[in-house]
N, C-alpha and C positions, 0 to 999 in steps of 0.2 A: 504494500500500500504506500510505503515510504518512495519508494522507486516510479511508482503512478504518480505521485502528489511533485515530487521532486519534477518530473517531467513535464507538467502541468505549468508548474510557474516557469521552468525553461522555456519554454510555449511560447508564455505569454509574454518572455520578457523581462523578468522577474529577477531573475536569476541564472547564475551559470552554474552549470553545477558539473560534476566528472562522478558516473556510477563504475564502480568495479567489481566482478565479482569473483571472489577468490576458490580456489579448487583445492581444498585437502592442503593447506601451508601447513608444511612441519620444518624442525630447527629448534634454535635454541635463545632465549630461555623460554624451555617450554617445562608442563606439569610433567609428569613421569610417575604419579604415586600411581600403584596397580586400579582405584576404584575411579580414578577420572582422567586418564592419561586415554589420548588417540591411538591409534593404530602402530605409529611408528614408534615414537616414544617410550611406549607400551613394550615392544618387540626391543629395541635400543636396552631398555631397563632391562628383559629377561635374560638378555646375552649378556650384558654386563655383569648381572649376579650370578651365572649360571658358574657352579652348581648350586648354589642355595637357595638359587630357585628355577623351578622348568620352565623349558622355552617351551611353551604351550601357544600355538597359534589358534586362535577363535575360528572357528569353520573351517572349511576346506583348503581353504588357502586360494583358491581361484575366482574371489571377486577380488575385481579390480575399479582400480580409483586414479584418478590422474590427480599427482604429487607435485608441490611446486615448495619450495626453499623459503624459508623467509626472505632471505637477501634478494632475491627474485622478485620479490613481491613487493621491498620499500625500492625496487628498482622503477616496477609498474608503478607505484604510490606519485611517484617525482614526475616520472612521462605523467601522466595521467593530468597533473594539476597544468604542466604545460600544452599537450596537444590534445588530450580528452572531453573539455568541455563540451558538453551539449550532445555529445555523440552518441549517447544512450548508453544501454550497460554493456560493459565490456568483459570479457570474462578473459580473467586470468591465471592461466595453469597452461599444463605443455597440451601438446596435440594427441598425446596420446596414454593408453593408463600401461601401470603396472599391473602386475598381482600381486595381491598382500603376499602371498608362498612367495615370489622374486621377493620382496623385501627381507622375509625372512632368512632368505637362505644368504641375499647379500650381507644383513650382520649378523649373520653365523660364521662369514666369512670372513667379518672388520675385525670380530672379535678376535680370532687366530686362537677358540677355547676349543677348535675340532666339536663345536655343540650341533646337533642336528635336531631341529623342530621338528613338534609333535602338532598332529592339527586336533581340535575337540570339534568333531561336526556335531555334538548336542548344542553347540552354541551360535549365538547370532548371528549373518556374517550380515545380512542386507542385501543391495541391489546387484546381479551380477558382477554388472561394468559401467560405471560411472565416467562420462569421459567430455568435457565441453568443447568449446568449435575456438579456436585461439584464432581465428581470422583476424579479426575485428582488431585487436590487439595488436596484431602485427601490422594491419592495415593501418589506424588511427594512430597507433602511438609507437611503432615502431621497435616493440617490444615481442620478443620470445626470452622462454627461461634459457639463461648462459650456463646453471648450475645443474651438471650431469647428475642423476639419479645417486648413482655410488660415490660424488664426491659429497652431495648433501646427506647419504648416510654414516661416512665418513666423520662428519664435523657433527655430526647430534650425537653419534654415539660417540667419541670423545669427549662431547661437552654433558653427556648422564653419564659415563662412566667416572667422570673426574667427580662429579654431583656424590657420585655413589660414594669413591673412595675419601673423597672430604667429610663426608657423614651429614648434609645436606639435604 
């Protein structure tokens, strides 16, 4: 409704305004505790304590989500205020999704603990494949994510492992 309303007084003149709309930003500082951590974070944290605690993936493993870095996104945040106005919304995330199973198995492999995920298909995963249209984005503001998949898992899990070992 905010995005109709926002649009309305672009209209009319009113206002400039720039909508963006973000896909799955994971990084750091992000939550990590087990009862409100995301997807990634979530998996970053199991690898990092494994063994003291299991790397248990939620479902199957093969829904996917398309994943964007934070740095990515105060990258889109800066374009956005200069080339975005009035453009309508813009969706921000890459062109195409992961599977949560690739994430998992890339920090099983950041970790270097040889940990290999277990999946619980009694649990939730959601919508197959989640994945937006990044045209727009690239068209209007000149923006695609620069941040590769495995360097953004890289630097989260470095930055909850250290979380972990500081006692944070």
């Amino acid at each position: 409704m905010g995005e109709y309303e926002l649009g309305l007084a672009s209209a009319a003149g009113l206002i400039s305004s720039t909508i963006l709309r973000f896909h799955n930003v994971y990084g750091f500082p992000t939550e990590f505790a087990s009862d409100r951590a995301q997807v990634i974070p979530s998996l970053a944290r199991k690898a990092a304590r494994h063994p003291d605690e299991d790397f248990v993936v939620w479902g199957s493993g093969k829904q996917r989500r398309s994943f964007v870095f934070v740095e990515d996104v105060v990258d889109a945040l800066v374009l956005g205020l200069d080339r975005g106005k009035n453009a309508g919304p813009i969706q921000i995330g890459p062109a195409e999704s992961s599977s949560v199973s690739e994430i998992a198995l890339l920090l099983a492999e950041i970790s270097g603990k040889g940990v290999a995920p277990t999946f619980d298909e009694s649990k939730p995963e959601g919508d197959r494949d989640r994945v937006g249209s990044s045209a727009l984005a690239k068209q209007v503001l000149g923006w695609t994510p620069s941040t590769s998949l495995r360097d953004g898992l890289e630097k989260t899990y470095a930055w909850v492992s250290d979380q972990i070992v500081s006692g944070r």
